[in-house]
C-alpha positions as CSV (number, residue, x, y, z in Angstrom):
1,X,-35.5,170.8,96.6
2,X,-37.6,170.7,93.5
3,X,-41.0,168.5,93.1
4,X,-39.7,167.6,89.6
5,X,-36.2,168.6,88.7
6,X,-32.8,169.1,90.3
7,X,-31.4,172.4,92.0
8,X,-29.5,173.9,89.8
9,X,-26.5,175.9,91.4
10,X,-25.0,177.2,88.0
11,X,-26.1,180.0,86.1
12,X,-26.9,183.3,86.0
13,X,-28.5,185.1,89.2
14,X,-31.5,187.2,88.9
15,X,-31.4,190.8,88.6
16,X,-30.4,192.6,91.4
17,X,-29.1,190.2,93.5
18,X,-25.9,191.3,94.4
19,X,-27.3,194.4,95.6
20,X,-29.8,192.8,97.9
21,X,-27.0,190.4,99.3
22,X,-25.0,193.8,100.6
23,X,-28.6,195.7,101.7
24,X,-30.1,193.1,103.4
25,X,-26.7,191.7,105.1
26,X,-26.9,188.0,103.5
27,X,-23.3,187.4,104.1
28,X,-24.4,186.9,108.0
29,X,-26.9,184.4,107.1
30,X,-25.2,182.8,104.9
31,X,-21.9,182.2,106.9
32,X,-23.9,180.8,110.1
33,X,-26.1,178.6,107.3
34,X,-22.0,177.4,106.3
35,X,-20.6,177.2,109.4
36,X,-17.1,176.7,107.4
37,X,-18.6,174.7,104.9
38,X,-17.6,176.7,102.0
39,X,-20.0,174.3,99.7
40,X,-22.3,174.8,102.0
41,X,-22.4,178.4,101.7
42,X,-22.4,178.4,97.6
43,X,-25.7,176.6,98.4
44,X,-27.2,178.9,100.5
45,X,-26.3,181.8,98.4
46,X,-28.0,180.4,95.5
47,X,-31.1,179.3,96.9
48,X,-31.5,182.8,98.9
49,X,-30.9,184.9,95.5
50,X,-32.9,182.4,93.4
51,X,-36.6,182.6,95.4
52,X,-39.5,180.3,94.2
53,X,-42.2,181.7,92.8
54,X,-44.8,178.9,93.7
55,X,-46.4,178.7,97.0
56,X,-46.8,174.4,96.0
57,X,-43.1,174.5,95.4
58,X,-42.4,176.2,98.7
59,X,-44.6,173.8,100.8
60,X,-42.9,170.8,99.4
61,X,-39.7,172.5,100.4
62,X,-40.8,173.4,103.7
63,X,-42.2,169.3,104.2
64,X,-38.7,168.4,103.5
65,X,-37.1,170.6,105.7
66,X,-39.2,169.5,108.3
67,X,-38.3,166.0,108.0
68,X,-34.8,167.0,108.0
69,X,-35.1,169.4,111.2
70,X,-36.6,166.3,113.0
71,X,-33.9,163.8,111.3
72,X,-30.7,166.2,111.3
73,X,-28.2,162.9,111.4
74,X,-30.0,161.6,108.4
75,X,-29.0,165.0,106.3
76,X,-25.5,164.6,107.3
77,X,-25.5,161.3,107.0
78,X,-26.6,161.5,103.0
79,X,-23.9,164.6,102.9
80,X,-21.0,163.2,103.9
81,X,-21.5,160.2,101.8
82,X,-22.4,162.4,99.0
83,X,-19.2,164.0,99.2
84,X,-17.1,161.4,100.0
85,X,-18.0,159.5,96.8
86,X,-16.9,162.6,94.8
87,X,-14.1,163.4,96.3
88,X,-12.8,159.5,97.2
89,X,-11.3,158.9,92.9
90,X,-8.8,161.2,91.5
91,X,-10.9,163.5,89.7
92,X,-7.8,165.2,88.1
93,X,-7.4,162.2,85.8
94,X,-11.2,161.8,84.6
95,X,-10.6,164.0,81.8
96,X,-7.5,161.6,80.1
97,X,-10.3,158.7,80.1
98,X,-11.3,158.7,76.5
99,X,-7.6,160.2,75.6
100,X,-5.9,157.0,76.9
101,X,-8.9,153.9,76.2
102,X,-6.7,151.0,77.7
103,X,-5.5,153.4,80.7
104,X,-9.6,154.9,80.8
105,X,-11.2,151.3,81.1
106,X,-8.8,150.1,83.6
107,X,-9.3,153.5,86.0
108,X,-12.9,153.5,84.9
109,X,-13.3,150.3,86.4
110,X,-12.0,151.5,89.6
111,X,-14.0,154.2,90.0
112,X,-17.2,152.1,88.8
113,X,-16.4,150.0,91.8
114,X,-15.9,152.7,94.2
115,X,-19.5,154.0,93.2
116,X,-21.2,150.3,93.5
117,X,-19.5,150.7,97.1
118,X,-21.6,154.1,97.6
119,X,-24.8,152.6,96.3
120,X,-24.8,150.0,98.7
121,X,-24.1,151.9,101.6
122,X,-27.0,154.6,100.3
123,X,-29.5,151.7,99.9
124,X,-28.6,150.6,103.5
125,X,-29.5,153.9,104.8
126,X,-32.3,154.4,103.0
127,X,-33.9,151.0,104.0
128,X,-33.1,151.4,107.7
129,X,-34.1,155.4,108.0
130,X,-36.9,155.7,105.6
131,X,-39.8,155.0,107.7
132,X,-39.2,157.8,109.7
133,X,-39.4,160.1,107.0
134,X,-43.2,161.8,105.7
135,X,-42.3,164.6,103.0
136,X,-43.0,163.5,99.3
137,X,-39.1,164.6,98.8
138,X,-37.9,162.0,101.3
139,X,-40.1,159.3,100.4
140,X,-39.8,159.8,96.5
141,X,-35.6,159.7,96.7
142,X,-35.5,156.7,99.3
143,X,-38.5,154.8,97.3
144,X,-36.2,155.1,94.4
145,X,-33.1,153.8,96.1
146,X,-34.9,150.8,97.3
147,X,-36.6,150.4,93.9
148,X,-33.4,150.7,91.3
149,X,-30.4,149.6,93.8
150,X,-31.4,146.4,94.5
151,X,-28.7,143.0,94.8
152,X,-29.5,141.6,91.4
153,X,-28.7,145.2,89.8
154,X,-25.6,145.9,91.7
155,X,-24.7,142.5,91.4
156,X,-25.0,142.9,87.5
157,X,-22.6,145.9,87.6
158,X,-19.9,143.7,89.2
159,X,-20.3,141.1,87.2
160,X,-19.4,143.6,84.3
161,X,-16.6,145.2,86.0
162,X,-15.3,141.3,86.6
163,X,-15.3,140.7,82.7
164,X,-13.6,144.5,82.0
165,X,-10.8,143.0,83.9
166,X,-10.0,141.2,80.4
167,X,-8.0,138.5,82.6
168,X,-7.4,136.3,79.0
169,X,-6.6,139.2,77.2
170,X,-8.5,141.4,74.9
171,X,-9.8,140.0,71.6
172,X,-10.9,142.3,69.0
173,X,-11.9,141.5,65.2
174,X,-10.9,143.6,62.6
175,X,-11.5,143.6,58.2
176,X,-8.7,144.8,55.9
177,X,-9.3,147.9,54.3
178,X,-7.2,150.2,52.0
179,X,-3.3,149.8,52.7
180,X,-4.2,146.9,54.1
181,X,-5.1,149.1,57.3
182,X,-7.4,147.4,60.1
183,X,-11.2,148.8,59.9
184,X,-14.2,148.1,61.6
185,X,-12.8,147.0,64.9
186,X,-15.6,145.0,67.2
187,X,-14.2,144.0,70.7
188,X,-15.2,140.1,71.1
189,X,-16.8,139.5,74.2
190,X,-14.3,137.2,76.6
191,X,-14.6,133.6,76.8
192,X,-17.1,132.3,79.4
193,X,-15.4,130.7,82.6
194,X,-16.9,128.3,83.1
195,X,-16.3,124.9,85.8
196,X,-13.9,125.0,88.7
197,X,-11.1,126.4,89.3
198,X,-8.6,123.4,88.4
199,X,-10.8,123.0,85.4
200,X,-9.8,125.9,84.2
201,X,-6.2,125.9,84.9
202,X,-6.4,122.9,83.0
203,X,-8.2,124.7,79.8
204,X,-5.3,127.6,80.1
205,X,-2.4,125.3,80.2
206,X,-3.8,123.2,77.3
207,X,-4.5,126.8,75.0
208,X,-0.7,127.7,76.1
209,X,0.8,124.6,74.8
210,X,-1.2,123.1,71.9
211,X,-0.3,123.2,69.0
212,X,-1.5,126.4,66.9
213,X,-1.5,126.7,63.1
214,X,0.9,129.3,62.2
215,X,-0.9,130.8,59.8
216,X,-3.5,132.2,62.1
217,X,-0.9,133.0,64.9
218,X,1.6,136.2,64.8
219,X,4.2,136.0,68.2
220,X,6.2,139.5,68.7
221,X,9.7,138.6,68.7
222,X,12.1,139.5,71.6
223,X,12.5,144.0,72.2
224,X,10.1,144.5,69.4
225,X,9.1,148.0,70.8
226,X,7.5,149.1,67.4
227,X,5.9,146.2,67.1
228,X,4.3,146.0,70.8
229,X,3.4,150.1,70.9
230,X,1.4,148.8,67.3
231,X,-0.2,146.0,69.1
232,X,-1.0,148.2,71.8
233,X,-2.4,151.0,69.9
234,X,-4.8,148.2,68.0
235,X,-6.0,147.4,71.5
236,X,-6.6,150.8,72.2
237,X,-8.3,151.2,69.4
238,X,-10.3,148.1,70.1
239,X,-11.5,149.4,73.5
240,X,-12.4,152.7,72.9
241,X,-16.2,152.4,72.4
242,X,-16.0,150.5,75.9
243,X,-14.1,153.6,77.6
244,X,-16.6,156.1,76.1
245,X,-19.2,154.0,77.3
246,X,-17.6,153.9,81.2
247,X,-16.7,157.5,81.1
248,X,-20.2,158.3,80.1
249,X,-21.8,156.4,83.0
250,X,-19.2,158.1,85.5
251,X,-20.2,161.4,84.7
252,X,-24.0,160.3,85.2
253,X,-23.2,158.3,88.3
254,X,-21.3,161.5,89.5
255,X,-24.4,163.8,88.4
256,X,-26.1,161.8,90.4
257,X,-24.0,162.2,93.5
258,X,-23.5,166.4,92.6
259,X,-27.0,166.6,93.0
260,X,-27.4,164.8,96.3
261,X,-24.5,166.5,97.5
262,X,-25.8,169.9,96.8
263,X,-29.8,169.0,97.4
264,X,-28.4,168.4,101.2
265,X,-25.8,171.3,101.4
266,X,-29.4,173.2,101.5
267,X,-30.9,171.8,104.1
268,X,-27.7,170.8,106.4
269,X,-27.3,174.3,106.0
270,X,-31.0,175.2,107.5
271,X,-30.1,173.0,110.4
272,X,-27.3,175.1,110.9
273,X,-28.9,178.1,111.0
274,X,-31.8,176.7,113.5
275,X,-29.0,175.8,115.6
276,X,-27.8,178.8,115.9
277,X,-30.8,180.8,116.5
278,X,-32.8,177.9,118.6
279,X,-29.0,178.4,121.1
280,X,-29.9,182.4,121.2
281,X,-33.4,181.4,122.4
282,X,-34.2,183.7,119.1
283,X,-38.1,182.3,117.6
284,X,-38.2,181.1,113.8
285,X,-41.6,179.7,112.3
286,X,-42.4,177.9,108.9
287,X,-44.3,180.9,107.5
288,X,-47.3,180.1,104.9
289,X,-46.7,181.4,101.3
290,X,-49.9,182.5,99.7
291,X,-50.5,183.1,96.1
292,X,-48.9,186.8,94.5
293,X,-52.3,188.1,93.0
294,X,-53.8,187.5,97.3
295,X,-51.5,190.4,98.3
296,X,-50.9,189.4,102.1
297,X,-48.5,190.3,104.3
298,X,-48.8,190.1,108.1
299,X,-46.3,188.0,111.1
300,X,-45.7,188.6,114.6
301,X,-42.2,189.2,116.6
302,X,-40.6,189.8,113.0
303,X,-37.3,190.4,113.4
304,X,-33.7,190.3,111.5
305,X,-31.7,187.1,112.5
306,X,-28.5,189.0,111.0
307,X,-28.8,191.2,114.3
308,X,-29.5,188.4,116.5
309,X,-26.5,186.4,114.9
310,X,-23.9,189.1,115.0
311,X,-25.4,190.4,118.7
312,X,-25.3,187.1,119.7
313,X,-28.4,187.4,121.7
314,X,-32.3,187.7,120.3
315,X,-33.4,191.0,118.1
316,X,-35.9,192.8,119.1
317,X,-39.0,192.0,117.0
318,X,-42.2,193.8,116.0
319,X,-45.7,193.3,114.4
320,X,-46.3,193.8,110.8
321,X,-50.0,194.0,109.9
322,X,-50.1,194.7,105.7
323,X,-52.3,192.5,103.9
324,X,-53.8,194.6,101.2
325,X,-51.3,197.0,101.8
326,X,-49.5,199.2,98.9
327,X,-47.2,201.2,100.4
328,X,-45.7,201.4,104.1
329,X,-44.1,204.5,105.3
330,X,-41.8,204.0,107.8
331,X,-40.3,207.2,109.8
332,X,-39.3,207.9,113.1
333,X,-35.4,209.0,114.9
334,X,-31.9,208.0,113.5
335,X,-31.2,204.6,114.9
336,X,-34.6,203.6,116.4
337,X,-34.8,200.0,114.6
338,X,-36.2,201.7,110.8
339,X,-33.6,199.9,108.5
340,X,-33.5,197.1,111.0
341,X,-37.4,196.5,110.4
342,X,-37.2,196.8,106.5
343,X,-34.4,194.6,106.3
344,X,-35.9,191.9,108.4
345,X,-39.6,192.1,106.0
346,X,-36.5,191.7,103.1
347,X,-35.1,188.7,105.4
348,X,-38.7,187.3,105.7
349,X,-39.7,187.1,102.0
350,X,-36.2,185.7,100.9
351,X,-36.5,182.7,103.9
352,X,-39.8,181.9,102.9
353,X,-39.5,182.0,98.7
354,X,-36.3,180.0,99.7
355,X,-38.6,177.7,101.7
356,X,-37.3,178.0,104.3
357,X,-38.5,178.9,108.5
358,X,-38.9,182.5,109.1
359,X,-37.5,184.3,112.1
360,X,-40.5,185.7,113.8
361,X,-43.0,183.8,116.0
362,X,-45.7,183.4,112.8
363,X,-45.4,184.8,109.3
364,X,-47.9,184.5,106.4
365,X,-47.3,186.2,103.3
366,X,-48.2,186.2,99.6
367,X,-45.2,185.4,96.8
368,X,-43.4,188.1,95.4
369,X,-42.3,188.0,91.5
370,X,-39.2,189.7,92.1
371,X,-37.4,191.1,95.3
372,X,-35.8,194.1,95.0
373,X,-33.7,196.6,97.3
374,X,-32.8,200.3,97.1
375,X,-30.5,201.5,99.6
376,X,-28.6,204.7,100.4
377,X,-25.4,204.1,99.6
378,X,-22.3,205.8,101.4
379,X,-20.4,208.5,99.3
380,X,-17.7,206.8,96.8
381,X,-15.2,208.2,95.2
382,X,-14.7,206.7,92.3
383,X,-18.5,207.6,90.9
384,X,-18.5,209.9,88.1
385,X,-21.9,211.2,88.9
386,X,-23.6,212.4,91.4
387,X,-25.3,210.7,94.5
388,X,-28.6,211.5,92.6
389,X,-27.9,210.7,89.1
390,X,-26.5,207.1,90.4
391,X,-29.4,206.7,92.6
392,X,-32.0,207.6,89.5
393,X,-30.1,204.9,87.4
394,X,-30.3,202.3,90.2
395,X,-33.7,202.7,90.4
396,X,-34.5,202.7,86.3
397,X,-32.4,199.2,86.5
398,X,-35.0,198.0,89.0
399,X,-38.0,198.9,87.5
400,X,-37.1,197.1,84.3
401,X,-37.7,194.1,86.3
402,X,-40.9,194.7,88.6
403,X,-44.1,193.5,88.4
404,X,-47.5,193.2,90.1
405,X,-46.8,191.8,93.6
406,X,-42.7,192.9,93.4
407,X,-41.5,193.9,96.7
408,X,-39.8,196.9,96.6
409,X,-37.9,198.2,100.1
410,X,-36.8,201.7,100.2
411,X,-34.1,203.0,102.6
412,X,-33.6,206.5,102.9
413,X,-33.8,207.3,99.1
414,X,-33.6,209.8,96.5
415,X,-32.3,211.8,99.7
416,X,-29.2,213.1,98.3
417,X,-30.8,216.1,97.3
418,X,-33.1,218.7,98.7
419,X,-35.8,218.1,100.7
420,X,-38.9,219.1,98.1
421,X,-36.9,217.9,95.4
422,X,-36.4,214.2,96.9
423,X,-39.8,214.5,98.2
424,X,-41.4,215.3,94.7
425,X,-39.1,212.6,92.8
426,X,-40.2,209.6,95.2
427,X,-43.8,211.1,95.2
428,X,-44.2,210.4,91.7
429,X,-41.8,206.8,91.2
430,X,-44.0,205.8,94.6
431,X,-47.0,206.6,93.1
432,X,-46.2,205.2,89.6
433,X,-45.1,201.7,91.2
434,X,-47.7,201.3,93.5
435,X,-50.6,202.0,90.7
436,X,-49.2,198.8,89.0
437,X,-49.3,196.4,92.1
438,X,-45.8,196.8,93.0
439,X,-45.3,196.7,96.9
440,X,-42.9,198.9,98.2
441,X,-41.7,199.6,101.9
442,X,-40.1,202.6,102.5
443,X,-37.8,204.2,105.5
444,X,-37.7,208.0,104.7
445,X,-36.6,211.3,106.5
446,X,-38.3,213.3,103.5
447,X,-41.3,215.4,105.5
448,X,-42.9,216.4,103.2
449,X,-43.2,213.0,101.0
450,X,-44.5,211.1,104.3
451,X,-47.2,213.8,105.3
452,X,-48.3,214.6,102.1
453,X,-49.0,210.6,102.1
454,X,-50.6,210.8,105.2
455,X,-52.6,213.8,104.6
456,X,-54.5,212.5,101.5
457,X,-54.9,208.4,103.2
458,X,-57.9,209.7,106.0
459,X,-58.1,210.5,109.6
460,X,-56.8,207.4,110.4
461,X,-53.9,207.6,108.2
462,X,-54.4,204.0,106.3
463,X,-56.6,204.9,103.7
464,X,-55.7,204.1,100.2
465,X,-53.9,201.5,100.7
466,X,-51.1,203.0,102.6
467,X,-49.9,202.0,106.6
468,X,-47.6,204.2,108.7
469,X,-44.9,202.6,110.7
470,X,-43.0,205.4,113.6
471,X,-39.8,204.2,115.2
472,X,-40.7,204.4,119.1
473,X,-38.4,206.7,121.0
474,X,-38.7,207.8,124.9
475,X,-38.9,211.0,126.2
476,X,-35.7,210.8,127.4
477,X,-34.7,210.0,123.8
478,X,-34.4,206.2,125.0
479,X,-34.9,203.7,121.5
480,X,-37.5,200.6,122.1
481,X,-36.4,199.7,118.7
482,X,-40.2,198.9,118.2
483,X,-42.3,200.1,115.6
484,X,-45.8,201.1,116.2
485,X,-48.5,202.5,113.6
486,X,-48.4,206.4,114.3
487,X,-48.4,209.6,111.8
488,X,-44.9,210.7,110.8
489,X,-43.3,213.9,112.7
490,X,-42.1,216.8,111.3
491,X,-39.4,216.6,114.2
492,X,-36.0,215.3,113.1
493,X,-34.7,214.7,117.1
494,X,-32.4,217.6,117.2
495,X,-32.8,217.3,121.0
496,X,-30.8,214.1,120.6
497,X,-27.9,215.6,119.5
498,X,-27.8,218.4,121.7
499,X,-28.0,216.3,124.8
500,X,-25.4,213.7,123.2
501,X,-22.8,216.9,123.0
502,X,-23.6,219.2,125.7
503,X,-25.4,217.2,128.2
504,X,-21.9,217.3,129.9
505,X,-21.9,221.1,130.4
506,X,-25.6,221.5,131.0
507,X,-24.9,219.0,134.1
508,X,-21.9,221.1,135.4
509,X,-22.5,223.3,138.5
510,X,-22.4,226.8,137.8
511,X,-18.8,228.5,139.4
């Protein structure tokens, strides 16, 4: 997922996260990324919160992902071995391996063996699959594979896991120190074994029944417990360098096996997702991340794949035009597709910072620092302020963290007061933010923040820097759900309502 390092999946998100999860609907995304994988969707979270911030990084991301849309079995393939490897030993007794050294080496060497198993089955793979594979992320992991897991090495391993089988017994030296206690224990390697296998019988019946010097010999006599749990603990003793050493290459073997696991959760998770759109008949395109400081911003059919998932059918999508853009204004009637839009630009930036394809038919836009949301939120209770006052500290929280090239997305605030108050207040945090570089989008009922706007950016309404965005809505107050660049009106659609409540009487014949 990374040109040079591993995907990390612990560790703190960034700031604001968990309120752009709730804005922008994540969980939706997320669950048809999973599809029940619950690893799967700890994955997708992460990488969705967690945007890159380099267009390179992105592209390498997006090369990957190709190769893994055009090889889906591959992905599973590496995903199920992945975690099938981890889950195969009994994890719950890794942690007793250095407690216990004569219990660690002997389960160490099962689990060793286990993961020689899983080497040779992902060397396989890779050598039969990795021609059909372009992206430098492919090519660099299977190159490796091929290069390190060869039949000498893994032979090697065996042949060590043979010897830690300590079939004559384990020798270790010792010195005499104070007390006459054993120090400086050195585990002797075992005696080489060599000849056939009668030749060898032969050497082990002869050591049995020679004749040893007695001096240099020590037998336990019969239900000697003390004895044997002392001879025992010096052979734990004697082995415990060797079950530090095995328990330190499981847990980089396993590392090893996290990180594929995880690297793959991402992308099986992406083949998911185009599944699931691709069987709507809903368009997705690898967008083309540009550089922050370019300020670009433009796709066509844009639209939010949270709708189109939950409708179950394709969204209805619209054009966004906004390179060199500071500030969109979007206005227009209750339900005619405003918050739908603005979440599915949020939806946009996220998919392609997380490198992955973007639901719209094309989509180009430049890299955003940080990605923020400020929603209106519904009326709670429990807050011991008021609407305002918790909006206002929302907001300070979020600044904190912009910069030049932040994308900002506005829906319906600083609305919980009056209508020149809220106007004035987002007038002058607007204005403030958009000075600095910060790219806001913002869906607003507040008249006289929208026309003021439109007032001072020319005839045409897009001077300055500024675009206005209307929600399209028929004269029979029919939504398109289509947004098309048009002035803000000072209309709020009470015509709406009053058909929606008496368009039953006005219908009735008089009596």
């Amino acid at each position: 997922m990374h040109p040079e390092r591993d995907f990390v999946l612990d560790g703190p998100l960034p700031a604001g996260a968990e309120a752009t999860f709730r804005d922008l609907e994540l969980r939706t995304l997320v669950a048809a990324m999973a599809a029940g994988d619950g690893f799967v969707a700890e994955v997708a979270r992460r990488a969705l919160l967690d945007p890159l911030k380099d267009p390179a990084a992105i592209e390498h991301r997006q090369a990957v992902l190709r190769d893994g849309l055009a090889n889906p079995e591959v992905v599973r393939a590496l995903y199920d071995l992945a975690g099938a490897t981890i889950e195969r030993p009994k994890r719950s007794s890794w942690g007793s391996l250095r407690d216990n050294p004569g219990y660690g080496v002997r389960h160490s060497r099962e689990v060793l063996r286990i993961f020689v198993e899983a080497f040779r089955e992902l060397r396989r793979l890779a050598e039969r699959e990795a021609e059909r594979f372009e992206s430098a992320g492919f090519n660099t992991f299977f190159d490796l594979v091929q290069r390190e897991l060869t039949d000498a090495y893994l032979a090697e391993i065996e042949a060590h896991l043979h010897e830690l089988a300590f079939r004559d017994g384990v020798v270790v030296s010792a010195r005499l120190g104070p007390g006459n206690k054993a120090i400086d224990r050195v585990l002797r390697a075992p005696r080489a074994r060599a000849g056939s296998a009668w030749t060898r019988l032969g050497r082990r019946l002869q050591q049995r029944f020679a004749r040893v010097d007695a001096e240099l010999t020590f037998e336990l006599p019969p239900r000697e417990e003390k004895l044997a749990r002392a001879l025992a603990d010096e052979r734990d003793r004697g082995l415990e360098r060797v079950a530090a050493v095995l328990a330190g290459a499981i847990e980089h073997i396993l590392a090893f096996f996290q990180a594929l696991r995880a690297e793959t959760a991402f992308y099986l998770g992406c083949l998911h997702l185009a599944g699931r759109l691709d069987a709507l008949g809903a368009p997705r395109c690898m967008p083309e991340p540009r550089p922050s400081h370019e300020g670009l911003r433009a796709g066509a059919g844009l639209y939010d794949p949270c709708l189109a998932l939950n409708a179950g059918r394709p969204a209805v999508g619209n054009d966004l035009a906004a390179d060199d853009v500071a500030l969109v204004i979007i206005t227009g009637a209750n339900q005619g597709g405003k918050t739908t839009f603005v979440r599915s630009v949020g939806l946009a930036q996220l998919l392609l910072q997380a490198g992955l394809f973007v639901a719209a038919r094309s989509y180009r836009a430049s890299v955003a620092p940080t990605i923020f949301t400020h929603f209106r939120r519904e009326e709670d209770a429990t807050m011991r302020r008021g609407k305002l006052d918790e909006e206002l500290a929302r907001m300070r929280a979020i600044v904190a963290h912009l910069r030049p090239g932040s994308l900002l997305l506005l829906n319906e605030s600083f609305a919980a007061t009056n209508e020149r108050e809220g106007s004035e207040i987002a007038r002058q945090i607007v204005r403030a933010l958009t000075e600095v570089g910060v790219r806001v989008f913002f869906v607003t009922h507040l008249d006289d923040f929208a026309r003021s706007h439109y007032q001072s950016s020319g005839d045409q309404g897009s001077g300055d820097g500024v675009r206005f965005l209307r929600a399209q809505r028929e004269r029979d107050g029919t939504r398109t759900f289509e947004l098309i660049e048009a002035p803000p009106e000072r209309t709020s659609h009470g015509e709406d309502l009053y058909r929606a409540i008496f368009a039953a009487d006005a219908a009735a014949p008089e009596a």
